[in-house]
N, CA, C and O of each residue as an XYZ file, in Angstrom:
656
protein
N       6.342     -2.067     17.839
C       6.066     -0.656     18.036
C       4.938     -0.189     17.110
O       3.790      0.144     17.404
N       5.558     -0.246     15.899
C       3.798     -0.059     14.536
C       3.163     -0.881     15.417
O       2.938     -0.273     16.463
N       2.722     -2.177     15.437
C       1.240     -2.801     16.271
C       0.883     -2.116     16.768
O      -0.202     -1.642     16.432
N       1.803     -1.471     18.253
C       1.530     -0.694     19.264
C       0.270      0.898     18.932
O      -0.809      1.336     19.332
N       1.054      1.129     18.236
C       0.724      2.363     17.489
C      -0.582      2.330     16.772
O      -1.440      3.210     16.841
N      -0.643      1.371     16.167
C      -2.076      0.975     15.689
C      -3.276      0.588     16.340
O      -4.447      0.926     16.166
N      -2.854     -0.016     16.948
C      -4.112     -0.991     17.916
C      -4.091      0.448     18.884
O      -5.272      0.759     18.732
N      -3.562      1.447     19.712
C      -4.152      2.332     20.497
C      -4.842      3.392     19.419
O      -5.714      4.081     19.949
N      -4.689      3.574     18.444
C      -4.991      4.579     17.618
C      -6.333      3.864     17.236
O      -7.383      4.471     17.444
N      -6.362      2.400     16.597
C      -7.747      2.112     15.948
C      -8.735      0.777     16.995
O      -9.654      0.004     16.725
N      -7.932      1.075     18.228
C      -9.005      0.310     19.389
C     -10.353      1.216     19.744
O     -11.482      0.816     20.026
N      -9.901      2.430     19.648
C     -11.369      3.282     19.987
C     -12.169      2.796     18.903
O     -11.840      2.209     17.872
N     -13.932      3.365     19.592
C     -14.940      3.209     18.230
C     -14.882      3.862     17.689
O     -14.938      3.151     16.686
N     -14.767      5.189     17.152
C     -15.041      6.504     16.786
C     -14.137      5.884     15.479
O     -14.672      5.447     14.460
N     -12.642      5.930     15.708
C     -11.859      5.008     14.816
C     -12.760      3.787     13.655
O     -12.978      3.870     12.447
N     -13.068      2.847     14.537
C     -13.420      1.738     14.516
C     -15.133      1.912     13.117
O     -15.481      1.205     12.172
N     -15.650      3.051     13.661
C     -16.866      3.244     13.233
C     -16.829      4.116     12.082
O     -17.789      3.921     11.336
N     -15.922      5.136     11.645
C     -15.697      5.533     10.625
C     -15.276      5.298      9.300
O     -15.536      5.857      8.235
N     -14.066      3.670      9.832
C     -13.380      2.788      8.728
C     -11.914      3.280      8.626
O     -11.885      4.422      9.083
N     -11.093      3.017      8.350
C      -9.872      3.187      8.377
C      -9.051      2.566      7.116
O      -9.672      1.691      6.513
N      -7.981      2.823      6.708
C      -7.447      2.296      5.546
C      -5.835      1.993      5.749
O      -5.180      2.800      5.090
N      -5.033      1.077      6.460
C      -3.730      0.703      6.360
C      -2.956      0.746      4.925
O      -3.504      0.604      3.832
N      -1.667      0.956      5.138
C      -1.013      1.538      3.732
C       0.296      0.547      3.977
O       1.058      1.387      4.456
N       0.794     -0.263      3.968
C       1.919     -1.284      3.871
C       2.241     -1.830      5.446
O       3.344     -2.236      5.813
N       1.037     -1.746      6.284
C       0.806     -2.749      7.446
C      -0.388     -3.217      7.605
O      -1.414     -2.541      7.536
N      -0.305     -4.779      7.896
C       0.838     -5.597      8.231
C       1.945     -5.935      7.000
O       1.713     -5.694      5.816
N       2.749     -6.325      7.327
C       3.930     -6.608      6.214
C       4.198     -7.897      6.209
O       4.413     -8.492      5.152
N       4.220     -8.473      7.356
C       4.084     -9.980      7.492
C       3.048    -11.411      8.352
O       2.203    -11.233      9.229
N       3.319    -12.268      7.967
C       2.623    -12.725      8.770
C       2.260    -12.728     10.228
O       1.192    -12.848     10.826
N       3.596    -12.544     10.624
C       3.065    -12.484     12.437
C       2.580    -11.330     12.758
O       1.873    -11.332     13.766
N       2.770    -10.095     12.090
C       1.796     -8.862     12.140
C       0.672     -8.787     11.751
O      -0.089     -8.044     12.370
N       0.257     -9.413     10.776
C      -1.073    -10.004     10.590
C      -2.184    -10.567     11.386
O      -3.373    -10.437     11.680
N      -1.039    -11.317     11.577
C      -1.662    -11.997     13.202
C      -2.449    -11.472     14.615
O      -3.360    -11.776     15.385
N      -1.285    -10.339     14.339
C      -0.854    -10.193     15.875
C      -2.037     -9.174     15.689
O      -2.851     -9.217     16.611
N      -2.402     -7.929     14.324
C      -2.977     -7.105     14.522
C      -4.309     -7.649     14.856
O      -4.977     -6.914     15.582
N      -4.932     -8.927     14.443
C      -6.050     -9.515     14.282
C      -6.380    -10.113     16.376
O      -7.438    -10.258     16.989
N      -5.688    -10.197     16.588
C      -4.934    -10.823     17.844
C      -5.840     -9.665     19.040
O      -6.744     -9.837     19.857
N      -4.864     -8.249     18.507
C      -5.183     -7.147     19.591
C      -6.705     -6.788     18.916
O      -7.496     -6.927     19.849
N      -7.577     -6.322     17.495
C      -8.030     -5.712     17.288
C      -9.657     -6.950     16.973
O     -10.719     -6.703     16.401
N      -9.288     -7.900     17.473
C     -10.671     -9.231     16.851
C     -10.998     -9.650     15.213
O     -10.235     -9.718     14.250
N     -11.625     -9.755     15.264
C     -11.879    -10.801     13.834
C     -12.580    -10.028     13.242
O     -13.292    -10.546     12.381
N     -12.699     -8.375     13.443
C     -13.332     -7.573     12.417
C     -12.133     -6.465     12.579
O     -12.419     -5.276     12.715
N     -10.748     -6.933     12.557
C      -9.748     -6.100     12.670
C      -9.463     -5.137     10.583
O      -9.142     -4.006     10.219
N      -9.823     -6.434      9.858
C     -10.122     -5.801      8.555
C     -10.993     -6.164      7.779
O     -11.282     -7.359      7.823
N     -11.555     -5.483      7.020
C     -12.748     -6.063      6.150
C     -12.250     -6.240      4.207
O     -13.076     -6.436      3.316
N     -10.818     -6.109      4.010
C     -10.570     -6.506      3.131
C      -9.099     -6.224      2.647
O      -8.819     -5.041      2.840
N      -8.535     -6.619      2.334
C      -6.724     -6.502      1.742
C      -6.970     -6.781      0.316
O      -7.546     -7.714     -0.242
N      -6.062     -5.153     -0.361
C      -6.079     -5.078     -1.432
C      -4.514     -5.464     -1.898
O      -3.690     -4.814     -1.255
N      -3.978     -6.306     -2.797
C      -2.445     -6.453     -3.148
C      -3.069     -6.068     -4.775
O      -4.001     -6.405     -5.504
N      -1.588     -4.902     -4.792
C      -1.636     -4.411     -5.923
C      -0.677     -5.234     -7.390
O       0.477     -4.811     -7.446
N      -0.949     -6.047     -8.241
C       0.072     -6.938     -8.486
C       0.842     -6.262     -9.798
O       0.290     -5.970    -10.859
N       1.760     -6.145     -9.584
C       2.582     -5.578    -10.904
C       4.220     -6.963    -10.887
O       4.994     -7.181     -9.954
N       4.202     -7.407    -11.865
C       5.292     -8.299    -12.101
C       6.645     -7.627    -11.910
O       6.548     -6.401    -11.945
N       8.012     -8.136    -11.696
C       9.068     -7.412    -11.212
C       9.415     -6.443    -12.414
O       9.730     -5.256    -12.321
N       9.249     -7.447    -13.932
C      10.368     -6.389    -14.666
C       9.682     -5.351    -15.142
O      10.110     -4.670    -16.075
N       8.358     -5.093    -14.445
C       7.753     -4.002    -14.222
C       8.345     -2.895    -13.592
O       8.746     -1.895    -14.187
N       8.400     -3.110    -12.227
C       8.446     -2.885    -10.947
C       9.983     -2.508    -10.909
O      10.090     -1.493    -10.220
N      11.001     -2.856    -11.299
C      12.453     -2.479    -11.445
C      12.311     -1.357    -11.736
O      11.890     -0.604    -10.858
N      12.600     -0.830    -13.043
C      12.383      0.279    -14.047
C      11.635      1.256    -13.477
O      12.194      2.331    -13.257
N      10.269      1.091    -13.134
C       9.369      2.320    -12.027
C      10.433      2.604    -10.982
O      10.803      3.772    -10.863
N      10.827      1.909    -10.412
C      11.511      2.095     -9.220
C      13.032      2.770     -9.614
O      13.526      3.690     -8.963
N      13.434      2.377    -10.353
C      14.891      3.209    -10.680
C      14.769      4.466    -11.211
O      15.634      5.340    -11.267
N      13.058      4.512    -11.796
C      13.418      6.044    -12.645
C      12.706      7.189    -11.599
O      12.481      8.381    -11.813
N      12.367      6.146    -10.060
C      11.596      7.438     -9.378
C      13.175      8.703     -8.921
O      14.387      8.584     -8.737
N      12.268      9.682     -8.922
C      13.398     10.751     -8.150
C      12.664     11.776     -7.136
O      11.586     12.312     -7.390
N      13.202     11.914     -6.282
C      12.411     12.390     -4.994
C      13.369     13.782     -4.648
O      14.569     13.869     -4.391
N      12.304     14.821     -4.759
C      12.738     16.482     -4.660
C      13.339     16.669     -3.098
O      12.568     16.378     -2.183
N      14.567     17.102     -2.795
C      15.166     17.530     -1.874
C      14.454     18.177     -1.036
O      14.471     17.856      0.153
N      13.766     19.112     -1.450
C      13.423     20.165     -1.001
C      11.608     19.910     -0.367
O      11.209     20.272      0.740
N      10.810     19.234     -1.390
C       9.586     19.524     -0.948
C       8.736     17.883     -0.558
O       7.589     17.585     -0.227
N      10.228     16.970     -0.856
C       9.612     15.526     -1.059
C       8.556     15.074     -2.108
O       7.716     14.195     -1.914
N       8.725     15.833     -3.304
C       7.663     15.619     -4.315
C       8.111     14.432     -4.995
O       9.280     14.677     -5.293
N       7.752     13.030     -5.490
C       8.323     12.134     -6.272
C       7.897     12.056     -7.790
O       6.739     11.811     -8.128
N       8.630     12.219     -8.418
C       8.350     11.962    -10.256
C       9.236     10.953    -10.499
O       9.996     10.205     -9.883
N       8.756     11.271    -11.973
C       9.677      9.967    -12.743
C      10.343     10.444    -14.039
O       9.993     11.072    -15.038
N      11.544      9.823    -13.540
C      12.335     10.789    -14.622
C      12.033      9.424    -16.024
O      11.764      8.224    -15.957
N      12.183     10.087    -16.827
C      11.584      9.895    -18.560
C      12.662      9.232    -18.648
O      13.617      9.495    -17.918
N      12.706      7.931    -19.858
C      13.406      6.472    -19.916
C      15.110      7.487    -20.822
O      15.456      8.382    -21.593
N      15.557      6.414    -19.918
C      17.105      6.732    -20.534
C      18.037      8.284    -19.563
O      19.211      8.649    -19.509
N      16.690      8.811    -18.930
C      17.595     10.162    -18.044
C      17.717      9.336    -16.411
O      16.975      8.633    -15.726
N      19.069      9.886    -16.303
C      20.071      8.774    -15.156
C      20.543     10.213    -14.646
O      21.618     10.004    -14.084
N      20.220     11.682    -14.574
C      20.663     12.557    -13.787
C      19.132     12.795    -13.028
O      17.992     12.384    -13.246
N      19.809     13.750    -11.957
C      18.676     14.905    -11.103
C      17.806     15.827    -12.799
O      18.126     16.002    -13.974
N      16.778     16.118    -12.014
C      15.521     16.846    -12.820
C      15.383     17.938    -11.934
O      15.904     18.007    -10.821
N      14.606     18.854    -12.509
C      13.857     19.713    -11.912
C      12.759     19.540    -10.993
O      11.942     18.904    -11.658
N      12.319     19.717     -9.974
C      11.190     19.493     -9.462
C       9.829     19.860    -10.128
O       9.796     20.982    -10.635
N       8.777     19.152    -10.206
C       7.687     19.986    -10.637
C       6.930     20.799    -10.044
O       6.427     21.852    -10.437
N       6.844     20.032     -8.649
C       6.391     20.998     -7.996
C       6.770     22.459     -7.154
O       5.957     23.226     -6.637
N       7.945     22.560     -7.182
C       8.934     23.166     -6.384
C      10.130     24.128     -7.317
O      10.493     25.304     -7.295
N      10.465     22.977     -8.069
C      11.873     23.806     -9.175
C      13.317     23.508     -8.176
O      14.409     24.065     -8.288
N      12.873     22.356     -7.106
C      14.146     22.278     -6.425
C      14.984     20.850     -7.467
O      15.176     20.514     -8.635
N      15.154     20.570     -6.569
C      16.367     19.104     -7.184
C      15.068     18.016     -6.764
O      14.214     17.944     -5.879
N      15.448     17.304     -7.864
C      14.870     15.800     -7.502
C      15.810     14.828     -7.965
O      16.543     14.866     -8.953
N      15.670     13.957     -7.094
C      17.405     13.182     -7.348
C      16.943     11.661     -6.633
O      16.320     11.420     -5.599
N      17.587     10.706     -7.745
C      17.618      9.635     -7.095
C      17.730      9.348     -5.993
O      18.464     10.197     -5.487
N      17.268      8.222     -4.860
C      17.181      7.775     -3.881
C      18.435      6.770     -3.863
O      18.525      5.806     -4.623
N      19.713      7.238     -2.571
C      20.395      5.853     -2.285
C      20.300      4.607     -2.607
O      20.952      3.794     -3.262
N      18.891      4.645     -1.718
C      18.647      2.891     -1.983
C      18.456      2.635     -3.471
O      19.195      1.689     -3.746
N      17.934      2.960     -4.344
C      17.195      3.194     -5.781
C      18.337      2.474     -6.737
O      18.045      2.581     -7.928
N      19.175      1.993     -6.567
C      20.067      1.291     -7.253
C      19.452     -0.355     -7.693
O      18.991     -1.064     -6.799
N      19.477     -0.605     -8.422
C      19.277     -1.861     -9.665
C      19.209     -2.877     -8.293
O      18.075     -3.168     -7.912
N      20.324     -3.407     -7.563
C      20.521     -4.097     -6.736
C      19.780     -3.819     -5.260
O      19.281     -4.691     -4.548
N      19.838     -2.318     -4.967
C      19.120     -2.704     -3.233
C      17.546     -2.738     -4.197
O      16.662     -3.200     -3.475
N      17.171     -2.478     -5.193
C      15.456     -2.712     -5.653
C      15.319     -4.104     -5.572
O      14.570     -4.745     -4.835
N      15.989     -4.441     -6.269
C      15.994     -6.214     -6.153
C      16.064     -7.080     -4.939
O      15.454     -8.149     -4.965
N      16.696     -6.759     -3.945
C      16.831     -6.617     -2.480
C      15.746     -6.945     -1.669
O      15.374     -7.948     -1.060
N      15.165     -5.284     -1.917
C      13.710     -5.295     -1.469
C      12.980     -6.193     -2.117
O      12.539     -7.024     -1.323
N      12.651     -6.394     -3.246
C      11.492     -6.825     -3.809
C      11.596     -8.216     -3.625
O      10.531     -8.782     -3.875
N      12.611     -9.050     -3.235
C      13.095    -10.061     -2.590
C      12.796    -10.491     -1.299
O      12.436    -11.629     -0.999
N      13.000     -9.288     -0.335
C      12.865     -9.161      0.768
C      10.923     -9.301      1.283
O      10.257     -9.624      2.267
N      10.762     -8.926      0.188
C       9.214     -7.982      0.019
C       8.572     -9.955     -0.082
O       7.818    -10.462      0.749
N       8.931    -10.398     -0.837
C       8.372    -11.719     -1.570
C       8.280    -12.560     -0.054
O       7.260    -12.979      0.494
N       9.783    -12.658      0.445
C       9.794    -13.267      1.724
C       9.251    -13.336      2.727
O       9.127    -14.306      3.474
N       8.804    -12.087      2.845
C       8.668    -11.729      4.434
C       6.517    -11.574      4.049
O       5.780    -11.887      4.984
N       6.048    -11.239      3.084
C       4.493    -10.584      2.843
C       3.947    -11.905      1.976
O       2.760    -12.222      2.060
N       4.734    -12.541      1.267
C       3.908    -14.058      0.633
C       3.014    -14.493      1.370
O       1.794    -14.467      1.207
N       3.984    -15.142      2.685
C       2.994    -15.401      3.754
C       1.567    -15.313      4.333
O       0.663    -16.099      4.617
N       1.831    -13.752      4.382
C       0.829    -12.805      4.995
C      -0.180    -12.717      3.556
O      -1.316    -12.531      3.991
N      -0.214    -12.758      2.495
C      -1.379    -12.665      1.834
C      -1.681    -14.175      1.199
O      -2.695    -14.395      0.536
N      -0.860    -15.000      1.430
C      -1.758    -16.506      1.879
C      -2.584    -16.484      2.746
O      -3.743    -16.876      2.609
N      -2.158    -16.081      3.627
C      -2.844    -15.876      4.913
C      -4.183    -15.412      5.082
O      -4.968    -16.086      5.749
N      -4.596    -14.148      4.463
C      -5.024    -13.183      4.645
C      -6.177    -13.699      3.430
O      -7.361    -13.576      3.744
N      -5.761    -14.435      1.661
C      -6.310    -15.019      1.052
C      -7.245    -16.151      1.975
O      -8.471    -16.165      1.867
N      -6.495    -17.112      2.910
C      -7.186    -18.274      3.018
C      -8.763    -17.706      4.012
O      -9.820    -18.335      4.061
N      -8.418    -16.182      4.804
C      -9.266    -15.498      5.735
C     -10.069    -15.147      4.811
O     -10.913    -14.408      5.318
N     -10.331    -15.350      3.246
C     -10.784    -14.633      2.371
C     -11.273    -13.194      2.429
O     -12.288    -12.580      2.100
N     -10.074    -12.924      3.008
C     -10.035    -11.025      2.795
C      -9.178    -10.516      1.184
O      -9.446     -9.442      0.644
N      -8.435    -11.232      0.767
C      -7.616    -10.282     -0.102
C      -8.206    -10.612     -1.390
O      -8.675    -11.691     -1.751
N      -8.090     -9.290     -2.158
C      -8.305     -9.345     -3.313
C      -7.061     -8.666     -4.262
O      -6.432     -7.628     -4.052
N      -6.944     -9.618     -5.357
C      -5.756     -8.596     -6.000
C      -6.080     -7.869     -7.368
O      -6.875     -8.134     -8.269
N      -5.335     -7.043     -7.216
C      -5.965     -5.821     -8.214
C      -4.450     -5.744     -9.426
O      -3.318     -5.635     -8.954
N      -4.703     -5.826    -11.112
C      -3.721     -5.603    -11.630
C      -3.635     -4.579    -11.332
O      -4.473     -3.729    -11.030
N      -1.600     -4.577    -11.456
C      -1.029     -3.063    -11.191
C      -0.737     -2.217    -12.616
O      -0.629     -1.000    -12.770
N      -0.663     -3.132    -13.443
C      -0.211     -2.670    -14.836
C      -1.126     -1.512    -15.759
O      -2.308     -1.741    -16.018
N      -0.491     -0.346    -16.182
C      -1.844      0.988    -16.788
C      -1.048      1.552    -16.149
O       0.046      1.300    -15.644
N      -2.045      2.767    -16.251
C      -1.815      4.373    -15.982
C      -2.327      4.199    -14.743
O      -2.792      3.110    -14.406
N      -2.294      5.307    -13.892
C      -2.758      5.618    -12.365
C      -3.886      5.341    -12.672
O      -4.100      4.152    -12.435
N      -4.902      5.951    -13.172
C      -6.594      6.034    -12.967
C      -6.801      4.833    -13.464
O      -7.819      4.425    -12.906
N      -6.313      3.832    -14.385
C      -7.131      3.188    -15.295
C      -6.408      2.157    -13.636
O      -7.483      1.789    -13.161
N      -5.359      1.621    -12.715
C      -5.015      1.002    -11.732
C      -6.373      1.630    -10.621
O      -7.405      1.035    -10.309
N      -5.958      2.879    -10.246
C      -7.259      3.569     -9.450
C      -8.898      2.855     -9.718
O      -9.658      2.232     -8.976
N      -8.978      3.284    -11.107
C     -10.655      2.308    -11.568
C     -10.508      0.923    -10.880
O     -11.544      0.401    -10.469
N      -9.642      0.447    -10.757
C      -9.582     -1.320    -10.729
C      -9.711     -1.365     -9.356
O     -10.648     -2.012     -8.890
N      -8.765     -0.664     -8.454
C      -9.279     -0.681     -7.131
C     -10.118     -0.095     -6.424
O     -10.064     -0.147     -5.195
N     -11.371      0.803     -7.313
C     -11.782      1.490     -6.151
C     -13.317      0.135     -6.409
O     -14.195     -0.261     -5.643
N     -12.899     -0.260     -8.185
C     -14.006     -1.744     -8.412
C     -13.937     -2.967     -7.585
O     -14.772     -3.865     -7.471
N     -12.583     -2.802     -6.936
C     -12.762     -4.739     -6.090
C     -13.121     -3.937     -4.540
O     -13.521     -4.602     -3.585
N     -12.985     -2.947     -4.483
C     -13.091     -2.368     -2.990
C     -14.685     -1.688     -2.685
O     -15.212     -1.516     -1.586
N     -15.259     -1.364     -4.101
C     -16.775     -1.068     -3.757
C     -18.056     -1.676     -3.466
O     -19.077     -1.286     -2.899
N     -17.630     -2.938     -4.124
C     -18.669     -4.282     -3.696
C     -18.635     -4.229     -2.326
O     -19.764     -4.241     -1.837
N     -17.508     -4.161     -1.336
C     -16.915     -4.905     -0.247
C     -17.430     -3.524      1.096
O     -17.676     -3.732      2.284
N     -17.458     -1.907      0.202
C     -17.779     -0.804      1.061
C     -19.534     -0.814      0.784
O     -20.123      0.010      1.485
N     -20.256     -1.489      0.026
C     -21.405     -1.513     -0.192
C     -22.392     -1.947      0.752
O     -23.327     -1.352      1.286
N     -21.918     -3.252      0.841
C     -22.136     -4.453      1.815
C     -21.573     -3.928      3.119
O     -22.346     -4.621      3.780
N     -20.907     -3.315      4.008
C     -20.561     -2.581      4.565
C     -21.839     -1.768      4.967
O     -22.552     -2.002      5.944
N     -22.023     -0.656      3.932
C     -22.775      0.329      4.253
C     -24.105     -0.185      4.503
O     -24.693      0.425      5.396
N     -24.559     -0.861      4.120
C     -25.791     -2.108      4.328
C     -25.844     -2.423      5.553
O     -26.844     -1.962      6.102
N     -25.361     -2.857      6.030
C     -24.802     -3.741      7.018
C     -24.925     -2.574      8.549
O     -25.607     -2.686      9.567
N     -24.053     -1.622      8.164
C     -24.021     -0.168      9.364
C     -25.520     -0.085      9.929
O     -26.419     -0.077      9.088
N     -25.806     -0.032     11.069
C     -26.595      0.703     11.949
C     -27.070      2.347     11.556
O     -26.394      3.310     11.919
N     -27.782      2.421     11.109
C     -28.444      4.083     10.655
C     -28.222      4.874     11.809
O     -28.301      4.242     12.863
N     -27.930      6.256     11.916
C     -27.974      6.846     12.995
C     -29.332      8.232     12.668
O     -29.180      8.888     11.637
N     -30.127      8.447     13.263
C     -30.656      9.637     13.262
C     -30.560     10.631     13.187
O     -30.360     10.891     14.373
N     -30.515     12.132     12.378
C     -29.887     13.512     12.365
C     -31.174     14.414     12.720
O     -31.066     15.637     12.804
């Protein structure tokens, strides 16, 4: 169904000619595939994996809390295990169901299984590049907008000029 959804949305040119940016598809290999399958061999021009080690990645994930009210996500400060205030809102922000020690581990398990694949894959197509996840937002942000600007450069080079 996602394939589906994708390939009619980014089969037009208009799509196609502007550039587009996928956000956790494909997820696996046969979607990988398959998107490359419907969309040709200029289906992407580069896969970014963001790498942060697990006992990273636990801890972020247990202390996110997501506002009832406006869907805003923060992070509650080390050692607080209740609801917060929203920041943006002043509603509730409250742990996520899943957000437990065990379904994180789950996923990130699940995550290893099913996407390894797909960025072997996607490595051997020499599309992916990986970007440390570890820092603050901007100083992660700097790192990816550096492995992704070489790649939009060459790109823009490359584009057909249009006349105004």
């Amino acid at each position: 169904l996602v394939l589906d959804l994708v390939a009619a949305h980014l089969g037009g040119t208009e799509a196609r000619r502007s550039g587009y940016l996928l956000d956790g598809f494909p997820r696996t290999l046969a979607q990988g595939q398959a998107l490359f399958e419907v969309l040709g061999a200029g289906a992407a021009d580069l896969a970014v994996e963001i790498d942060v080690p697990t006992a990273v990645v636990l801890p972020r994930l247990a202390a996110r809390r997501v506002c009832k009210d406006c869907g805003t996500v923060t992070a509650a400060p080390d050692g607080v295990t209740h609801h917060l205030a929203c920041p943006q809102c002043g509603g509730i922000a409250q742990r996520r169901d899943d957000d437990t020690d065990e379904a994180i581990a789950r996923r990130l398990a699940l995550y290893d299984e099913q996407s390894g694949p797909l960025l072997l894959w996607l490595a051997d197509q020499g599309l992916l590049t990986t970007v440390d996840g570890l820092g603050t937002p901007d100083e992660v942000f700097a790192r990816v907008v550096a492995a992704v600007e070489p790649r939009l450069a060459h790109l823009r080079a490359a584009a057909p000029r249009r006349s105004v």
